[in-house]
N, CA, C and O atoms as CSV, one atom per row, in Angstrom:
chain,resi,resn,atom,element,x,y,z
A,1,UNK,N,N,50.814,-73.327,-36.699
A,1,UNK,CA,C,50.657,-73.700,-35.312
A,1,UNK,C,C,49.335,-74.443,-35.129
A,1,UNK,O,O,48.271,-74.235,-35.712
A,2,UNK,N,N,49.611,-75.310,-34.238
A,2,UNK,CA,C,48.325,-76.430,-34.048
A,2,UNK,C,C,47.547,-76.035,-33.256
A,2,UNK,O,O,48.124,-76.221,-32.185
A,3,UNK,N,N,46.168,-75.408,-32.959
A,3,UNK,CA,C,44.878,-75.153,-32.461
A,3,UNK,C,C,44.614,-75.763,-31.149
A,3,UNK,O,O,44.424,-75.413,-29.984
A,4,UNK,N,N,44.703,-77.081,-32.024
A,4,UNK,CA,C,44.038,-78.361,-30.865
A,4,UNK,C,C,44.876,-79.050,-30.378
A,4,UNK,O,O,45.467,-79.923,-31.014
A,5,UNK,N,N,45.066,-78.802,-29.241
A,5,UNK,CA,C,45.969,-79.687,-27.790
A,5,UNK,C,C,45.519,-81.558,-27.516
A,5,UNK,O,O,44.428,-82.127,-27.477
A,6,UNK,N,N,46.711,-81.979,-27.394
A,6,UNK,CA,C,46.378,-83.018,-26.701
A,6,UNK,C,C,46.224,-83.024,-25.555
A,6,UNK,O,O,46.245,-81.883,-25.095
A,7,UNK,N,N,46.018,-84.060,-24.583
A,7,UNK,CA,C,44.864,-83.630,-23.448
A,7,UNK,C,C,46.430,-83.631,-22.384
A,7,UNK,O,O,46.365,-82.678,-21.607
A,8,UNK,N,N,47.291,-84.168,-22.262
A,8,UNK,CA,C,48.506,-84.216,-21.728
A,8,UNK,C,C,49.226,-82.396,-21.963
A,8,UNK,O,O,49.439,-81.688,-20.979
A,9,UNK,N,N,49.428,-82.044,-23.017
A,9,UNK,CA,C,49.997,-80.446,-23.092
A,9,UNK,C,C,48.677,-79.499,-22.482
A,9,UNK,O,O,49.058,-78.463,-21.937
A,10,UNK,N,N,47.216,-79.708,-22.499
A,10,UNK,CA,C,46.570,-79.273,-22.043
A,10,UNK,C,C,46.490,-78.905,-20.391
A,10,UNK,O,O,46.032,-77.850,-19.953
A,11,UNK,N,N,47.023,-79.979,-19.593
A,11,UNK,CA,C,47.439,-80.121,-18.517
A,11,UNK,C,C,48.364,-79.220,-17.962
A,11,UNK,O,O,48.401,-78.595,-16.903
A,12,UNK,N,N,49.134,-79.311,-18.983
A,12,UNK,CA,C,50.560,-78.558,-18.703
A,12,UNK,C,C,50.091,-77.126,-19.307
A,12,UNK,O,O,50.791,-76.235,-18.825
A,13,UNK,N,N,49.333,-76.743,-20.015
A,13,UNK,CA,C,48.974,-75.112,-19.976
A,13,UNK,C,C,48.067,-74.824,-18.457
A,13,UNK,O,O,48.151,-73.785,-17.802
A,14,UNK,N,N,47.381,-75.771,-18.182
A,14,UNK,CA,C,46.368,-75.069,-17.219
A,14,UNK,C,C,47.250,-74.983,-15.583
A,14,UNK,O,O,46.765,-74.455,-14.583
A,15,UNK,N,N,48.285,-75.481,-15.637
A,15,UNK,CA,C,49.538,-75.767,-14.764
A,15,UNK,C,C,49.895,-74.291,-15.147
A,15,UNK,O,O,49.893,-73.380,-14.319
A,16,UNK,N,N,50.091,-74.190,-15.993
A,16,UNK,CA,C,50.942,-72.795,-16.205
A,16,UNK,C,C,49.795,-71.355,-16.205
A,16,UNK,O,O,50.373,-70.298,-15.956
A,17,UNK,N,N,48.813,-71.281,-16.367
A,17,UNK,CA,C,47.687,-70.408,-15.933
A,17,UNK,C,C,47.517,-70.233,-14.812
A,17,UNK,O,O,47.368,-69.083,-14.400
A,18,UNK,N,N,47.480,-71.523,-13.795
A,18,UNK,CA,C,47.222,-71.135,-12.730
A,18,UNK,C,C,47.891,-70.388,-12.074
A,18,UNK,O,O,47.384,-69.676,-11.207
A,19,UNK,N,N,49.544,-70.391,-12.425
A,19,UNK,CA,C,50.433,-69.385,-11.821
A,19,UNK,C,C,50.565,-68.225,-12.740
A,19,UNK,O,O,51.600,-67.587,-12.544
A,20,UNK,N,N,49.812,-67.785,-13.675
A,20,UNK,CA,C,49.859,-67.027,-14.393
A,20,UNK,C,C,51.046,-66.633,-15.813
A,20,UNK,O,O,51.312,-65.677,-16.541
A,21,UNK,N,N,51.480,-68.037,-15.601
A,21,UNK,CA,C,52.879,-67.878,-16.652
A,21,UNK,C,C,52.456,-68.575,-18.422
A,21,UNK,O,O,53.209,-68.922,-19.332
A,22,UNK,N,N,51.179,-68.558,-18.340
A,22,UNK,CA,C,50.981,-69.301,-19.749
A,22,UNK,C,C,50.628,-67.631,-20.488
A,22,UNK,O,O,50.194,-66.680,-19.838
A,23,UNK,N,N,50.966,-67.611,-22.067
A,23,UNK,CA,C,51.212,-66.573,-22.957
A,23,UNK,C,C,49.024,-66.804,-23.048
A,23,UNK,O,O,48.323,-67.748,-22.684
A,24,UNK,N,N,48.675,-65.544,-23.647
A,24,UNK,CA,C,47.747,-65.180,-24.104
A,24,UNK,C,C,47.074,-66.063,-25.415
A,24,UNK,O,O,45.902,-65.954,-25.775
A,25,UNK,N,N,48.076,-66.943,-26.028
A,25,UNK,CA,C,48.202,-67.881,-27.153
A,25,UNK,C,C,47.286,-68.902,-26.476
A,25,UNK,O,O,46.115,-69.248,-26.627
A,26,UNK,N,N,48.447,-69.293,-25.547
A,26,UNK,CA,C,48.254,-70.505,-24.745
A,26,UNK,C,C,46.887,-70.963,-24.084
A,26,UNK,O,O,46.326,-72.045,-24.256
A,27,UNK,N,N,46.469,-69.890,-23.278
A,27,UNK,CA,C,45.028,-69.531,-22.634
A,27,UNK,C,C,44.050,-69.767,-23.600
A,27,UNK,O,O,43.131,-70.499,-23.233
A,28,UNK,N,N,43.998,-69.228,-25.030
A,28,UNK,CA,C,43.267,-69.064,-25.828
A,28,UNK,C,C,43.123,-70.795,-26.171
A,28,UNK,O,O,42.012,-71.320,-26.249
A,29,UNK,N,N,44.015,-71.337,-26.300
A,29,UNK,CA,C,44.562,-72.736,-27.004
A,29,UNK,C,C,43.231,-73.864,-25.632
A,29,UNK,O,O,42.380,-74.694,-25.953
A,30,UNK,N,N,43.517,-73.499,-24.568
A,30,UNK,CA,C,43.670,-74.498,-23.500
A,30,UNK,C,C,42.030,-74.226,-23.575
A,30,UNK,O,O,41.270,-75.191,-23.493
A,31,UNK,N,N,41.417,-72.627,-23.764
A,31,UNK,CA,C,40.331,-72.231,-23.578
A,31,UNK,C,C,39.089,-73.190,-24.523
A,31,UNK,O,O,37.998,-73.716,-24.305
A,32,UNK,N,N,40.177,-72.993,-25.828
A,32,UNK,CA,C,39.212,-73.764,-26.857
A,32,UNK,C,C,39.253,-75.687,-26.601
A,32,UNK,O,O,38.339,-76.437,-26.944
A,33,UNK,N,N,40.393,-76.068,-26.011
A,33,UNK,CA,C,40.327,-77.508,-25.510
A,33,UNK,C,C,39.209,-77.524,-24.592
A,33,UNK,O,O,38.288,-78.296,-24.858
A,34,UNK,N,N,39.134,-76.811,-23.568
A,34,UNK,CA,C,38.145,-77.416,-22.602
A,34,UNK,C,C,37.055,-77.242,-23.067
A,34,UNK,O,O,36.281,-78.068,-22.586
A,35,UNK,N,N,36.394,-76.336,-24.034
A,35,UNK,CA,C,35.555,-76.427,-24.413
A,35,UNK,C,C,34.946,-77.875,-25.096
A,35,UNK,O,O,33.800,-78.326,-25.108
A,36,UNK,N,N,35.980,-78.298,-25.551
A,36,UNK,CA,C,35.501,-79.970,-26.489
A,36,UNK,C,C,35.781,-81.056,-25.309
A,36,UNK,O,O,35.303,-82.189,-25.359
A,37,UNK,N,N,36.487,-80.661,-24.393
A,37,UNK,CA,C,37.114,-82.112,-23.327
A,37,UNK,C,C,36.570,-82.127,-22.130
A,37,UNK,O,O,37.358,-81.872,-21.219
A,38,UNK,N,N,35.391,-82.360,-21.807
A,38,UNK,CA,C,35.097,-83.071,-20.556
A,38,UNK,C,C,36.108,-83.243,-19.261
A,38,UNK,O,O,35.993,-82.742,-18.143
A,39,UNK,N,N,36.794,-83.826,-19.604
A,39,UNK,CA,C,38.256,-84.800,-18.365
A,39,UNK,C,C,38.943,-83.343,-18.114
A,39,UNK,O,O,39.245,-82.898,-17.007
A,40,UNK,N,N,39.126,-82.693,-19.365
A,40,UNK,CA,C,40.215,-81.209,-18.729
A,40,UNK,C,C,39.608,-80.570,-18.355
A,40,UNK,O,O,40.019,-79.807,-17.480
A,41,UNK,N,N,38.722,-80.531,-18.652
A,41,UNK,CA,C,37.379,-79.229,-17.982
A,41,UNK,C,C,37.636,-79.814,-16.172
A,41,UNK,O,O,38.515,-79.114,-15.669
A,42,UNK,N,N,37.328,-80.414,-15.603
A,42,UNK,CA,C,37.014,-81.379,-14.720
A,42,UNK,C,C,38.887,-81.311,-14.157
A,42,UNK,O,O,39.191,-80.788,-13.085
A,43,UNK,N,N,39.757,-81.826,-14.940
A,43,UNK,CA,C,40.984,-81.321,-14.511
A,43,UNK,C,C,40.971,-79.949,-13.955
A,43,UNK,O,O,41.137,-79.808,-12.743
A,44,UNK,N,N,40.760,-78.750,-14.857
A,44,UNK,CA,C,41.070,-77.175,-14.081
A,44,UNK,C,C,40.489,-77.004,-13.285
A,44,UNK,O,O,41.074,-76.515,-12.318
A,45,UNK,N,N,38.966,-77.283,-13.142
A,45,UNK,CA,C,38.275,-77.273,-12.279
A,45,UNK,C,C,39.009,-77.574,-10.665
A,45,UNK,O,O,39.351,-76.767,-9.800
A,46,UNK,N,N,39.068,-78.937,-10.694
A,46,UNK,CA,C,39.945,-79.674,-9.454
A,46,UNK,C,C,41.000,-78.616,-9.201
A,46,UNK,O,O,41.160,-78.183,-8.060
A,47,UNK,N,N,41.828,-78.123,-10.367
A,47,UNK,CA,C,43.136,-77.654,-9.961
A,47,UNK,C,C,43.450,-76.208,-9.655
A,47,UNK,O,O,44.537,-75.742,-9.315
A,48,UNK,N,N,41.678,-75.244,-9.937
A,48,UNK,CA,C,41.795,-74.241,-9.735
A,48,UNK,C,C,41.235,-74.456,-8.068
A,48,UNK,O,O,41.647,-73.608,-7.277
A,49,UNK,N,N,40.563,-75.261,-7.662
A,49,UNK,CA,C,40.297,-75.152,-6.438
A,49,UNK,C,C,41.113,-75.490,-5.136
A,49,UNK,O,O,41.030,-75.131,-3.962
A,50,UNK,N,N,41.977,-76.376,-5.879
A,50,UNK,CA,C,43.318,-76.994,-5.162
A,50,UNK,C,C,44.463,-75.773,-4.716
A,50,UNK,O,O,45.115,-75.745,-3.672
A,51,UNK,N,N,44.490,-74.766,-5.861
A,51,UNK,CA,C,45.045,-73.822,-5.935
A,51,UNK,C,C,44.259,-72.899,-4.659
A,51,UNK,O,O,44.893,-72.162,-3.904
A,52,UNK,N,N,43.204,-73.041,-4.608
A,52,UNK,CA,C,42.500,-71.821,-3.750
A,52,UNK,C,C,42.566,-72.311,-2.696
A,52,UNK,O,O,42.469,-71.543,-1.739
A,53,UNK,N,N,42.756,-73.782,-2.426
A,53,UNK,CA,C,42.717,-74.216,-0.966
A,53,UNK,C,C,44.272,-74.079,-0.073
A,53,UNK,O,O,44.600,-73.911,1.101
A,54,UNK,N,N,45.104,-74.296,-1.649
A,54,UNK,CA,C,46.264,-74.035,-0.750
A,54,UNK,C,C,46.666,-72.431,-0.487
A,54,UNK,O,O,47.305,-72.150,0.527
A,55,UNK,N,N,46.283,-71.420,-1.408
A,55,UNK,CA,C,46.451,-70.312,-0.732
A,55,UNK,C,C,45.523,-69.676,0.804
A,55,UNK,O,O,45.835,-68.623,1.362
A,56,UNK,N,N,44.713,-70.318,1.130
A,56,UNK,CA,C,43.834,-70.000,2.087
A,56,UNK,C,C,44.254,-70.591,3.208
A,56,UNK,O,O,43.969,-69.978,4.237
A,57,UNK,N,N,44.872,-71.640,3.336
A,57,UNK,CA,C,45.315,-72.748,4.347
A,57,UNK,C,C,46.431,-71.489,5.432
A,57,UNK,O,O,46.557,-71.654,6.646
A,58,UNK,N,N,46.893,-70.695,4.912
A,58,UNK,CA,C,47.821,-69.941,5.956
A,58,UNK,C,C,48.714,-70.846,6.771
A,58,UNK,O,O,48.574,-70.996,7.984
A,59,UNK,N,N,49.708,-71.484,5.986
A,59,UNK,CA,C,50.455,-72.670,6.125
A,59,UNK,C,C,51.740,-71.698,6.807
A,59,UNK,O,O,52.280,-70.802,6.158
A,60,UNK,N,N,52.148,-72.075,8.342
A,60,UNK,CA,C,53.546,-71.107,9.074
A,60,UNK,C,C,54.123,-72.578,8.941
A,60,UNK,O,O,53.566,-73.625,9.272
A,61,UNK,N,N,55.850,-72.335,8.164
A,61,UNK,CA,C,57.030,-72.445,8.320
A,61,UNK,C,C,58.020,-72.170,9.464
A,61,UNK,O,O,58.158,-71.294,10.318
A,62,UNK,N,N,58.703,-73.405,9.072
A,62,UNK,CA,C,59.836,-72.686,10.390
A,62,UNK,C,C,60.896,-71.844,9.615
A,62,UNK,O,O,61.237,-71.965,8.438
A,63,UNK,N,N,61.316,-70.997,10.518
A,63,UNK,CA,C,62.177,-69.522,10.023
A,63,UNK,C,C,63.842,-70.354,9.598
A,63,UNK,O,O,64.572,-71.157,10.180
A,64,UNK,N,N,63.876,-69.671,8.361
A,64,UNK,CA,C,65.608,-70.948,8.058
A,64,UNK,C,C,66.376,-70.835,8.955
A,64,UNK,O,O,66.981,-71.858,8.635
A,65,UNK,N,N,67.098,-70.378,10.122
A,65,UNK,CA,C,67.484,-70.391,11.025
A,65,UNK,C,C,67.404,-71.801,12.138
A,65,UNK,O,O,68.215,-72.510,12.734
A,66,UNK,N,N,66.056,-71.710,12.009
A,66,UNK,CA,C,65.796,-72.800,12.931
A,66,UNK,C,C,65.405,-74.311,12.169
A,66,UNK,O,O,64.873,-75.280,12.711
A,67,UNK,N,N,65.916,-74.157,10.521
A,67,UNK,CA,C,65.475,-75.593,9.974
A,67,UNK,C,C,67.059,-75.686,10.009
A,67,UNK,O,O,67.559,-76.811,9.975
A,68,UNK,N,N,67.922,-74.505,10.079
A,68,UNK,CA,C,69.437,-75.240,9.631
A,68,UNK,C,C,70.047,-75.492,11.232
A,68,UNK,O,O,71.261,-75.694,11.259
A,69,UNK,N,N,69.473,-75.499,12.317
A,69,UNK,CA,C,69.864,-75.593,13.729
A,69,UNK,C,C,69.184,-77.446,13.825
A,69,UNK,O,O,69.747,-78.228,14.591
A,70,UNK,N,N,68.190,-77.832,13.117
A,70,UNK,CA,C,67.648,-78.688,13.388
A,70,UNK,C,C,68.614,-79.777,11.786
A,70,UNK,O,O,69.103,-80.906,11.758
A,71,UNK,N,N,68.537,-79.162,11.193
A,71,UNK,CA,C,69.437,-79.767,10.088
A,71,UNK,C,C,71.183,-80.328,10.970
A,71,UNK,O,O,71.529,-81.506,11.057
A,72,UNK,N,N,71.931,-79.234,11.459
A,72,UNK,CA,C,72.555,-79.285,12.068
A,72,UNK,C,C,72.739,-80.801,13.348
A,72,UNK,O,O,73.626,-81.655,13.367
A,73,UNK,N,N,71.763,-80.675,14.103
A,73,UNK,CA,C,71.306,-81.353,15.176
A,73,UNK,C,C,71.339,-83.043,14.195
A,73,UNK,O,O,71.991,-84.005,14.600
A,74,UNK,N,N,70.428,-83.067,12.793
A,74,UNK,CA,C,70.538,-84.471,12.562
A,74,UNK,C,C,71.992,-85.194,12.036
A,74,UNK,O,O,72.393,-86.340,12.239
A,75,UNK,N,N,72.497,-84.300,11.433
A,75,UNK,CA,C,73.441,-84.260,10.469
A,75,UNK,C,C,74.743,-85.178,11.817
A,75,UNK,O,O,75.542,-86.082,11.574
A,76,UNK,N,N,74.430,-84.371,13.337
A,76,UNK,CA,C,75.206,-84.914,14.009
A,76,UNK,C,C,75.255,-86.260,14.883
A,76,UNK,O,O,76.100,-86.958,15.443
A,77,UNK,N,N,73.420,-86.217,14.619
A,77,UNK,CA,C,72.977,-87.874,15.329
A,77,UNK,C,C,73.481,-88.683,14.382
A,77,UNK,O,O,74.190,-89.582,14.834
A,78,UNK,N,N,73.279,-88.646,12.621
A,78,UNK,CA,C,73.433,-89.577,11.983
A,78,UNK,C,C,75.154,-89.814,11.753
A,78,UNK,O,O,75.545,-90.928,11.406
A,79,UNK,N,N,75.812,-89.060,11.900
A,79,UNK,CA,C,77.544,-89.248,12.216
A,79,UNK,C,C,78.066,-90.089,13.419
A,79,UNK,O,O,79.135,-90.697,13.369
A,80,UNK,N,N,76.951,-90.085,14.887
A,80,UNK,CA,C,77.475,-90.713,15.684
A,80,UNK,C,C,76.871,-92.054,15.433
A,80,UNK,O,O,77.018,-92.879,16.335
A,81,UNK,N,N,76.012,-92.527,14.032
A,81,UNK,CA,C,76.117,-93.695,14.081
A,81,UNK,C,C,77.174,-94.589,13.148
A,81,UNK,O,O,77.216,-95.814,13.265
């Protein structure tokens, strides 16, 4: 097994850390990349904070009820054209 990541699969582990789905391998792998890579370092960075901004934002949805009443509603404007 190969050690050293290219900077593209590196991406795609720290994608998968942030939601917690990368293996203990993986972490270790991505851990020792950023150590040598500048740009990914600087990538997680950005993407762990991106991550923190969107959990903090307290983003309200509309309740599915009222997206399939409004789904409904277009579904019938775009038929009467």
């Amino acid at each position: 097994m190969k050690f050293f990541l290219k900077c593209d699969k590196a991406a795609h582990l720290c994608d998968k850390g942030q939601y917690n789905e990368a293996t203990l391998l993986e972490k270790l792998m991505l851990n020792i990349h950023l150590l040598i890579c500048k740009l990914c370092r600087k990538h997680s960075k950005q993407n762990g904070q991106l991550t923190k901004t969107i959990k903090s934002a307290d983003l309200k949805t509309l309740p599915k009820d009222e997206k399939e009443r409004i789904k409904e509603i277009l579904l019938r404007e775009i038929k009467k054209d």
